[in-house]
C-alpha positions as CSV (number, residue, x, y, z in Angstrom):
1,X,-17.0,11.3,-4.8
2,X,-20.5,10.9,-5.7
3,X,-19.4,9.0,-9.1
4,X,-18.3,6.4,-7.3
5,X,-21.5,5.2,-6.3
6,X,-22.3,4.5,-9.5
7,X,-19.1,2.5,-10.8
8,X,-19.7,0.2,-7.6
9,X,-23.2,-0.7,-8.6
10,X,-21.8,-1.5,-12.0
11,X,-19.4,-4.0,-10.1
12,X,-22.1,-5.5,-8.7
13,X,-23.9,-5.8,-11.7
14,X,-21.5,-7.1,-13.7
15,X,-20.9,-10.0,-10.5
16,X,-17.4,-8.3,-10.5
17,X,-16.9,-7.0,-6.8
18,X,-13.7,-5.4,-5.2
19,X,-11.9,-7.7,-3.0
20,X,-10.6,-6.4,-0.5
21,X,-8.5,-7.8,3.0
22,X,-8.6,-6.2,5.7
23,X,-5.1,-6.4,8.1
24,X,-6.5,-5.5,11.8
25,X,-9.9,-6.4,13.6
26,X,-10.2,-3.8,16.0
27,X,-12.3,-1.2,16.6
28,X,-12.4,0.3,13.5
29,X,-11.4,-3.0,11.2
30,X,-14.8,-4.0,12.6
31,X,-16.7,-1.2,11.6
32,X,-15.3,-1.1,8.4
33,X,-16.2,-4.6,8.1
34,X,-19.7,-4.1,8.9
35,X,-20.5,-1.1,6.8
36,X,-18.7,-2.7,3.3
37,X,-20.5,-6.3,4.3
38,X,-24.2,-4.3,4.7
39,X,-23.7,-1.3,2.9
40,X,-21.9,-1.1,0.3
41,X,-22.6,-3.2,-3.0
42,X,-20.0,-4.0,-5.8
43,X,-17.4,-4.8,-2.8
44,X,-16.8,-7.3,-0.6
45,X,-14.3,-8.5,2.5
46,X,-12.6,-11.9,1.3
47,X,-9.9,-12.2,4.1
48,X,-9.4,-10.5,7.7
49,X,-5.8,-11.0,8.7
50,X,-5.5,-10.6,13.0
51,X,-3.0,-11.8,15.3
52,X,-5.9,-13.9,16.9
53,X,-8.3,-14.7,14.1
54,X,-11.0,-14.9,16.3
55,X,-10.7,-11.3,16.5
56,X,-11.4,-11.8,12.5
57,X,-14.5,-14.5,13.1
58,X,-16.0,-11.9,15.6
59,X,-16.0,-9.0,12.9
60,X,-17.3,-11.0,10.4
61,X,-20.1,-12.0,13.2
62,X,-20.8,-9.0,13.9
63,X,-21.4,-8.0,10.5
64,X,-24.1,-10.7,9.9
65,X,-21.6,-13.2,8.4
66,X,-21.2,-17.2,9.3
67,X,-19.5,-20.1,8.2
68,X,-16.0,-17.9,8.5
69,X,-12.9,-20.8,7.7
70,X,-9.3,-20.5,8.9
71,X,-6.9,-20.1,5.7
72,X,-3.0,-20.2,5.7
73,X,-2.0,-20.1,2.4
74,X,-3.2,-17.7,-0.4
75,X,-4.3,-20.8,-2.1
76,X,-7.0,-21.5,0.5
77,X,-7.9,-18.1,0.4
78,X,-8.2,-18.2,-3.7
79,X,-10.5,-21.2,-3.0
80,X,-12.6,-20.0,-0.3
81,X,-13.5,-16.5,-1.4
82,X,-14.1,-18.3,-5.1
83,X,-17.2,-19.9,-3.0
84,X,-18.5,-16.9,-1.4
85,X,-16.8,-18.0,2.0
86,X,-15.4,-15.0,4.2
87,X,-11.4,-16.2,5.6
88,X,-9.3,-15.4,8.4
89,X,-5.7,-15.4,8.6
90,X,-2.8,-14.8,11.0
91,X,-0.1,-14.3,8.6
92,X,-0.9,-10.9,6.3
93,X,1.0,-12.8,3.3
94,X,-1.5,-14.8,3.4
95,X,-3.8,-12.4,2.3
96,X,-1.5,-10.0,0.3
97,X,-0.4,-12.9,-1.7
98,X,-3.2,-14.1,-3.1
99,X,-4.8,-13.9,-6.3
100,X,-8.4,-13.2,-4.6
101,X,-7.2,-9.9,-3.0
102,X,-7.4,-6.7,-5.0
103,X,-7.3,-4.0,-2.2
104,X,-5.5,-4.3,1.3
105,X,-6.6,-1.9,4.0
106,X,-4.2,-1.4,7.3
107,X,-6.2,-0.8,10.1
108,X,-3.5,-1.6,12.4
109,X,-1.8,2.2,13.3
110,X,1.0,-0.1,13.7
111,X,4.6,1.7,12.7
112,X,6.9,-1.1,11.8
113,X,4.3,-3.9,11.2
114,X,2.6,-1.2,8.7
115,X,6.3,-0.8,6.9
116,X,6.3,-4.7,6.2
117,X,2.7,-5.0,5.2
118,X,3.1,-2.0,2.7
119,X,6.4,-4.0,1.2
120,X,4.4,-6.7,1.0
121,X,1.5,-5.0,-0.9
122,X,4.0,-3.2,-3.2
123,X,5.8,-6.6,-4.2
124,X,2.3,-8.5,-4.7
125,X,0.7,-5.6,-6.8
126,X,-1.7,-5.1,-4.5
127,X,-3.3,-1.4,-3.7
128,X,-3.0,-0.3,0.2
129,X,-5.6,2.0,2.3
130,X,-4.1,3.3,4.9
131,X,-6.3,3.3,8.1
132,X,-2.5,3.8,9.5
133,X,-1.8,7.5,9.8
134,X,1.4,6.5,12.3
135,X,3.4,4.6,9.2
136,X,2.4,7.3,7.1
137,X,3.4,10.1,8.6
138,X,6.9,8.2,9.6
139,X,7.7,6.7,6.1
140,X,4.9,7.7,3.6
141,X,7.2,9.6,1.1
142,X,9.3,6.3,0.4
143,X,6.1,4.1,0.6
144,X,4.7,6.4,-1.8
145,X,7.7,6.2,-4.3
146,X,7.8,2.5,-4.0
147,X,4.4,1.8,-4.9
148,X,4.5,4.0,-8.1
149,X,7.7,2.1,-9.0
150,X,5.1,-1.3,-8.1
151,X,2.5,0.7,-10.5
152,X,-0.3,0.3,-7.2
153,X,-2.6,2.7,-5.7
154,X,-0.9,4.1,-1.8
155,X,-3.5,6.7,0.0
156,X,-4.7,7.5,3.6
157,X,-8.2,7.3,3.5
158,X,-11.8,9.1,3.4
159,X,-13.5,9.7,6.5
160,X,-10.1,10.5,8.7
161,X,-9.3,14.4,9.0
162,X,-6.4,14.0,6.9
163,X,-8.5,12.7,3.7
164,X,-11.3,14.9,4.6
165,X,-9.0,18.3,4.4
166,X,-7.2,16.8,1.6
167,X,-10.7,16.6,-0.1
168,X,-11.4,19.9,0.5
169,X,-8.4,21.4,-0.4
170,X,-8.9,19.9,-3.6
171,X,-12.3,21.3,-4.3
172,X,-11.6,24.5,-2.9
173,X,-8.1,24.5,-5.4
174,X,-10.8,23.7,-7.9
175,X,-13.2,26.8,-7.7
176,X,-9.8,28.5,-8.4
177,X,-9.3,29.7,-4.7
178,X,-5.4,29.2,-3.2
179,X,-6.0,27.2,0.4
180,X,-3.6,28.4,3.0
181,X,-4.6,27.2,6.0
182,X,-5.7,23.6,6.4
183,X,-7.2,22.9,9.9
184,X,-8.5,20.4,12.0
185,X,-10.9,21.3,15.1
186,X,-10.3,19.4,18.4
187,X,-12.6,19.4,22.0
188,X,-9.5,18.2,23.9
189,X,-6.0,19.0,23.7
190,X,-3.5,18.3,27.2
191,X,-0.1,17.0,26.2
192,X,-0.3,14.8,30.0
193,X,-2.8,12.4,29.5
194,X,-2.1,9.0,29.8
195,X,-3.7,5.5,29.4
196,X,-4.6,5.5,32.8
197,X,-6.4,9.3,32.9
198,X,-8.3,8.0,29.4
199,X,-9.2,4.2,30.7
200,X,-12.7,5.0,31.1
201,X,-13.3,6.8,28.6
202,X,-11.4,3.4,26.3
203,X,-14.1,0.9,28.1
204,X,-17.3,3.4,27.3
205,X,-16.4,3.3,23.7
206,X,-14.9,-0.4,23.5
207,X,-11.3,1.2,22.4
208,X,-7.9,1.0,23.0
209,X,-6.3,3.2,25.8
210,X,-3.3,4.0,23.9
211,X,-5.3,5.1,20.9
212,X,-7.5,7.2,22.7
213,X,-4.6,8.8,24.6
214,X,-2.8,10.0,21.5
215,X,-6.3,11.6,20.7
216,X,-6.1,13.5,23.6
217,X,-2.3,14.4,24.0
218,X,-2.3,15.7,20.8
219,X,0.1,13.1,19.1
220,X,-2.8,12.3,16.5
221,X,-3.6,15.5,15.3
222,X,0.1,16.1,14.5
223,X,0.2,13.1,12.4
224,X,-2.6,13.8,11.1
225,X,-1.5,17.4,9.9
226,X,1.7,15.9,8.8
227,X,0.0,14.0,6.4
228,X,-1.8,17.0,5.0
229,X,1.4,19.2,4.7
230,X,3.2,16.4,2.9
231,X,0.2,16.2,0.3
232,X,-0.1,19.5,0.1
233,X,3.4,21.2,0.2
234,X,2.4,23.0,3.6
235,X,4.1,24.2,6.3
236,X,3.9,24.8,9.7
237,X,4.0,28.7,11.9
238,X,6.3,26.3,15.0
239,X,6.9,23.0,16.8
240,X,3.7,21.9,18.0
241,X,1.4,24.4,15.4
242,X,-0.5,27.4,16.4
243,X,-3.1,25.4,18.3
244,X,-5.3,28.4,19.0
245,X,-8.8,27.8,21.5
246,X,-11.3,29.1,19.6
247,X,-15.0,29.1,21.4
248,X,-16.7,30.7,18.7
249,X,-18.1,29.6,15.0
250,X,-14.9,28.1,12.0
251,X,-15.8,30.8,10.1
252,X,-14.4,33.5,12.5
253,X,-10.7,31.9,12.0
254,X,-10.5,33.9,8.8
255,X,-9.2,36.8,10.9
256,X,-7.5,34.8,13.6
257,X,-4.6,34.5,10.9
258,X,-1.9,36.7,9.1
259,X,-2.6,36.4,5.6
260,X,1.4,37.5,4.7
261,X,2.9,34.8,7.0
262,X,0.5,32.4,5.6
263,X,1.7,32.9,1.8
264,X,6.0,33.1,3.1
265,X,5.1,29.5,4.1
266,X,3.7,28.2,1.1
267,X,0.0,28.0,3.7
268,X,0.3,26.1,7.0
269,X,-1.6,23.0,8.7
270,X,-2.7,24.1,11.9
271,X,-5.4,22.8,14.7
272,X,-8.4,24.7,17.0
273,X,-9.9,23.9,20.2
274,X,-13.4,24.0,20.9
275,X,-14.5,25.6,17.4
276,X,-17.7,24.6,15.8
277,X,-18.9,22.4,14.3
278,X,-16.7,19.8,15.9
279,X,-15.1,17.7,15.2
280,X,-14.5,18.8,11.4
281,X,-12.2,20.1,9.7
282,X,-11.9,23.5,7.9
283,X,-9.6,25.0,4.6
284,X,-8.7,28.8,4.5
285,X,-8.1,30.6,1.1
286,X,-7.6,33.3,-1.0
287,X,-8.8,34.7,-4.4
288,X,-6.1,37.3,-6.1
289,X,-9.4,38.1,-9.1
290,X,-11.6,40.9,-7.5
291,X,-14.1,40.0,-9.8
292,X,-14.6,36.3,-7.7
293,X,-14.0,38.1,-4.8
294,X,-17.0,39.6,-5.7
295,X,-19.2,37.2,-6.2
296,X,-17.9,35.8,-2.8
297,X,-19.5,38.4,-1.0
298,X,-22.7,38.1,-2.7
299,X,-22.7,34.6,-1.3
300,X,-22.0,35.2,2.1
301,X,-18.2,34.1,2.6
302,X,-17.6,37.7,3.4
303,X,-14.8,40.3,2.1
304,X,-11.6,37.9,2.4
305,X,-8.9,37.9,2.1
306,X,-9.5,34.5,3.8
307,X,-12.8,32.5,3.4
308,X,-13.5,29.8,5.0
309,X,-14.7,26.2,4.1
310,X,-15.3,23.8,6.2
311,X,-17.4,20.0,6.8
312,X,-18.8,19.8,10.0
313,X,-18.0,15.8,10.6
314,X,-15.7,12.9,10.0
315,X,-17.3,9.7,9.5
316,X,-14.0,7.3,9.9
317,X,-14.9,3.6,8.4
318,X,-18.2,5.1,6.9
319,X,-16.3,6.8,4.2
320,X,-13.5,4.1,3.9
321,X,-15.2,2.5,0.8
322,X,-15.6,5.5,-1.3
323,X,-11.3,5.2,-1.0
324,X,-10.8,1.4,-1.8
325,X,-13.2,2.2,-5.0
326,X,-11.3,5.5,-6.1
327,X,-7.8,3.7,-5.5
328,X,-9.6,0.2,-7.3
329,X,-11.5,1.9,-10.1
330,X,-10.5,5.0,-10.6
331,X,-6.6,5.2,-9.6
332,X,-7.0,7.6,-7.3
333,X,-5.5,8.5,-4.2
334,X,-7.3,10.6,-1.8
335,X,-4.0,11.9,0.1
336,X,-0.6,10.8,-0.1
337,X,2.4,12.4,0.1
338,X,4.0,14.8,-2.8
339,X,7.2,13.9,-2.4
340,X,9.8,14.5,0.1
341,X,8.1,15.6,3.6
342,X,7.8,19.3,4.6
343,X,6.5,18.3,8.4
344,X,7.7,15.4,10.3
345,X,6.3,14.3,13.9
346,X,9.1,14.5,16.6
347,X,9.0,13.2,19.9
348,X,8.7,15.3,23.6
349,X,8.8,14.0,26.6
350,X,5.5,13.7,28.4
351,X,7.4,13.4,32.1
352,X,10.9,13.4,33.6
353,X,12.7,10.2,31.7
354,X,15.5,8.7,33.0
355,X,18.5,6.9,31.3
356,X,17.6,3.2,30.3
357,X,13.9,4.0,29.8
358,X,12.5,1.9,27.4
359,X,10.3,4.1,25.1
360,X,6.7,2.8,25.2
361,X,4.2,2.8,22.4
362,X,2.4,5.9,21.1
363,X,-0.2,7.1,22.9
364,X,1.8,5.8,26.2
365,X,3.3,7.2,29.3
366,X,6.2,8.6,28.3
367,X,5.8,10.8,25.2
368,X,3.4,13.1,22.4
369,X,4.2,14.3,18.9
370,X,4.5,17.5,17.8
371,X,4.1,18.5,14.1
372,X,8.1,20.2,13.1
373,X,9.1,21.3,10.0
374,X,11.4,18.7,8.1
375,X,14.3,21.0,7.3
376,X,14.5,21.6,11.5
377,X,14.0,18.2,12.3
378,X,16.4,16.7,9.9
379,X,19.3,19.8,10.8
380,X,18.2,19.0,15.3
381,X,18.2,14.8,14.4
382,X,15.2,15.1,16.2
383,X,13.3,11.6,17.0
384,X,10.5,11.1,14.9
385,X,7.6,10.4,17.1
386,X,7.1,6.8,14.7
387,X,10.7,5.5,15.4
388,X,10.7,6.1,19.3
389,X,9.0,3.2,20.3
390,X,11.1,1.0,21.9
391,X,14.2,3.3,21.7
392,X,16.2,3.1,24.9
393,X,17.5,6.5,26.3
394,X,21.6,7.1,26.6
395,X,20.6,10.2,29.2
396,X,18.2,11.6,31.6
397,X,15.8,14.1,29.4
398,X,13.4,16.4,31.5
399,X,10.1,16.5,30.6
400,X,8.6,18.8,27.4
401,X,12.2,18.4,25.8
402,X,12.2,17.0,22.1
403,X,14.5,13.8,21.7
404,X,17.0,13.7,19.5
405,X,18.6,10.5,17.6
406,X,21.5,11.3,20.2
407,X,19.2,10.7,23.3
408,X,19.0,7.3,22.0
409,X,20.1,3.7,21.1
410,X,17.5,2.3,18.1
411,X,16.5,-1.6,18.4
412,X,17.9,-3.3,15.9
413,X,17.1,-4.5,12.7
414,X,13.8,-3.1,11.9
415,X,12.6,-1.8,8.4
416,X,11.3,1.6,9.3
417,X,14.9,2.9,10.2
418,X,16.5,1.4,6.5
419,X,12.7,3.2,4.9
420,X,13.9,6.3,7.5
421,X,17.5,6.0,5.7
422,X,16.2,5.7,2.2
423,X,13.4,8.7,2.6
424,X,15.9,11.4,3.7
425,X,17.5,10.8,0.1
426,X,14.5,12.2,-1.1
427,X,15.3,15.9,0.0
C-alpha cells in the first residue's frame, strides 16, 4: 500500500516510531530484523524474544546494531528501548507486556507456542503479525474473534502467498471483477520428501530442514491456501486441491478451469506446478457487465470468462513492514480469517505408521497436509495437520491415509485443543 510509505515517514518525523517485538530469530526473524533496522524509517525493533537470546544479539548484529542488553522484565524493556537500546528476552511476556511494545510479530511457525503468544498479545492489547501461517490455519478463526473482543489488529502478513493473493483479490474485487480462483504457483511438489532428502538444500540457504520440507511436500501450500479460503469464503474442488502442472505462461490457466464448478463453490483456492512467473501467485475472475468485458479485451486480458491477474514474486520479510504499519496505523489487516473456516489442513500419512508412533513435527518424517473442506473434515474427525504433532497413534495406518481424531491419543493439556474446542462453535 503505497500510502503507507508516507504515514511511516510522518512517524519518523514526528520522533514517534512503531515498536515493534519480534518473537523468533531465525531465518526470517533475522531478515525481518535487518530490513526494518536499515530500511524502513518511522519503525523500529525494541525487543527480540528467542529461546537462546543470543540467537536475538546475532540478528541485531547482523543488522548493524551493538550494545544489545539482556531484559527480563517489561520494566527493563520500558527502560532500555526509552534509550535507544535494542533488548533481548527469553520469556515473550516479557516483551508482550510492556509498555514499549506496540506491534508483536510471530516468526516462530510454531502451533501451540503461537496459541500462547497470541493470548498473550490479545490480553496485553497488543497487535500480532503473523509470520506463523501453522497457528493460523489451525486456530485463526478463534484468534481472530478474540482479538476483536481485545479491540487489536490479528493478520498474516505481506510478502507470504497468502497476504499477497489476499491483496490481489482485493484489488481485483475492487475493479468490480468477482475472483474465483485464487492460486499459488509451486516448482516442487512430492508429498515423500523428508528432512533428510531436503538437508542440503536447508545448509545452502542457512534454513531449517523441517521448514523446507513442508515447502516441498506440499504441507505449506495447503496452509497457505487455507488461509486464503478462510479470508475469502473459498472453497476447495477435493482433498489435496486440483494441483494441476502447468509448463506454460499463468495466463493460460483461464481455460484450465470450469467456470460453472468454480461459481457452485463460492471460487476455489487451488495451486500450479511449474507455471510462470514463479514463484507468484495468481487470482482468476469474472465480469457479468459486457460493457467491462469489453474494455477487457481492448486491454489484452482476452475474451473471459476468466482473466487472469497475477504478481510474479513474493518478497517474504521485505514486505513485512508495510503489514505492522497498516495493522499500527491504519487498522488494517491484510488477511485474516472471515469467520468460521471453510478449508481446514488435515493430516496423511507420508509412510507406513505403526501403533505407538509418536507424531513428529511438521515438515517431518511421518506426515503432509492436505487443504479439506471444513464441513468434511469436521463430519470424518479428521486430524488437523496443526494438532498432530506429538499425537501418539491407537493403530497401525498405511501410508497416504488421512488420520482421524480416532487414530489418536492427544498430549495433554495444551491450548490449541481447548482454541480447537472453542472454534468449532463457530460453525
Amino acid at each position: 500500500m503505497i500510502v503507507v510509505d508516507s504515514l511511516l515517514k510522518a512517524r519518523q518525523a514526528d520522533g514517534r516510531p512503531i515498536r515493534v517485538a519480534l518473537v523468533g530469530a531465525g531465518f526470517m526473524g533475522r531478515g525481518l530484523v535487518n530490513q526494518i533496522v536499515n530500511s524502513v524509517p518511522g519503525m523500529e525493533v525494541v525487543a527480540i524474544v528467542a529461546r537462546r537470546p543470543e540467537q536475538g544479539v546475532r540478528a541485531y548484529t547482523e543488522a548493524g546494531l551493538s550494545g544489545v542488553v539482556h531484559v527480563d522484565s517489561p520494566a527493563a524493556l520500558a527502560r532500555a528501548a526509552a534509550s535507544g537500546t535494542p533488548a533481548v528476552t527469553a520469556d515473550h511476556l516479557v516483551a508482550i507486556a510492556s509498555d514499549a511494545v506496540d506491534v508483536v510479530v510471530d516468526v516462530t511457525g510454531a502451533v501451540e507456542f503461537g496459541a500462547h503468544v497470541a493470548l498473550a498479545c490479545f490480553e496485553h492489547g497488543k497487535h500480532l503479525v503473523l509470520m506463523n501461517a501453522e497457528v493460523d490455519a489451525t486456530v485463526g478463526a478463534e484468534l481472530a474473534r478474540l482479538a476483536d473482543k481485545a479491540g487489536v489488529v490479528y493478520t498474516g502478513c505481506d510478502g507470504d502467498q497468502p497476504g499477497v493473493q489476499m491483496n490481489l483479490h482485493r484489488f481485483v474485487t475492487g475493479l468490480g471483477l468477482t475472483p474465483l480462483v485464487a492460486g499459488n504457483i509451486k516448482g516442487l511438489q512430492d508429498e515423500y520428501r523428508t528432512p533428510t532428502t531436503q538437508k542440503a538444500f536447508a545448509e545452502r540457504w542457512g534454513q531449517d530442514p523441517h521448514m523446507v520440507t513442508s515447502f516441498a511436500d506440499g504441507t505449506k501450500v495447503s496452509v497457505e491456501q487455507a488461509l486464503v479460503a478462510n479470508a475469502t469464503g473459498m472453497s476447495v474442488h477435493r482433498r489435496g486441491m486440483l494441483g494441476m502442472d502447468h509448463d506454460g505462461h499463468v495466463d493460460e490457466l483461464t481455460t484450465r478451469y470450469d467456470v460453472d464448478e468454480l461459481r457452485a463453490l463460492g471460487g476455489a483456492v487451488d495451486y500450479v506446478v511449474g507455471a510462470r512467473p514463479g514463484p507468484g501467485v495468481y487470482v482468476l475472475a469474472t465480469h457479468d457487465d459486457p460493457k467491462q468485458r469489453h474494455y477487457l479485451e481492448l486491454y489484452k486480458l482476452g475474451t473471459g470468462p476468466l482473466y487472469s491477474f497475477y504478481q510474479p514474486y513474493h518478497l517474504c520479510h521485505f514486505e513485512v513492514p508495510t503489514t505492522i504499519a497498516r495493522a499500527a496505523l491504519l487498522g488494517d489487516a491484510t488477511i485474516r480469517p472471515l469467520g468460521a473456516p471453510s478449508v481446514e489442513v488435515v493430516t496423511t500419512a507420508k509412510t507406513d505408521l505403526a501403533a505407538g508412533t509418536v507424531l513428529d513435527a511438521l515438515g517431518g518424517y511421518h506426515y503432509y497436509g492436505q487443504a479439506e473442506k471444513a464441513g468434511v473434515t469436521a463430519t470424518e474427525r479428521l486430524l488437523p495437520v496443526g494438532v498432530a504433532e506429538g499425537c501418539v497413534l491407537t493403530r497401525d495406518v498405511p501410508k497416504d491415509a488421512t488420520l482421524t481424531y480416532d487414530d489418536v491419543v492427544l498430549p495433554e493439556g495444551r491450548l490449541v485443543d481447548r482454541l480447537r474446542e472453542a472454534q468449532a462453535a463457530l460453525a
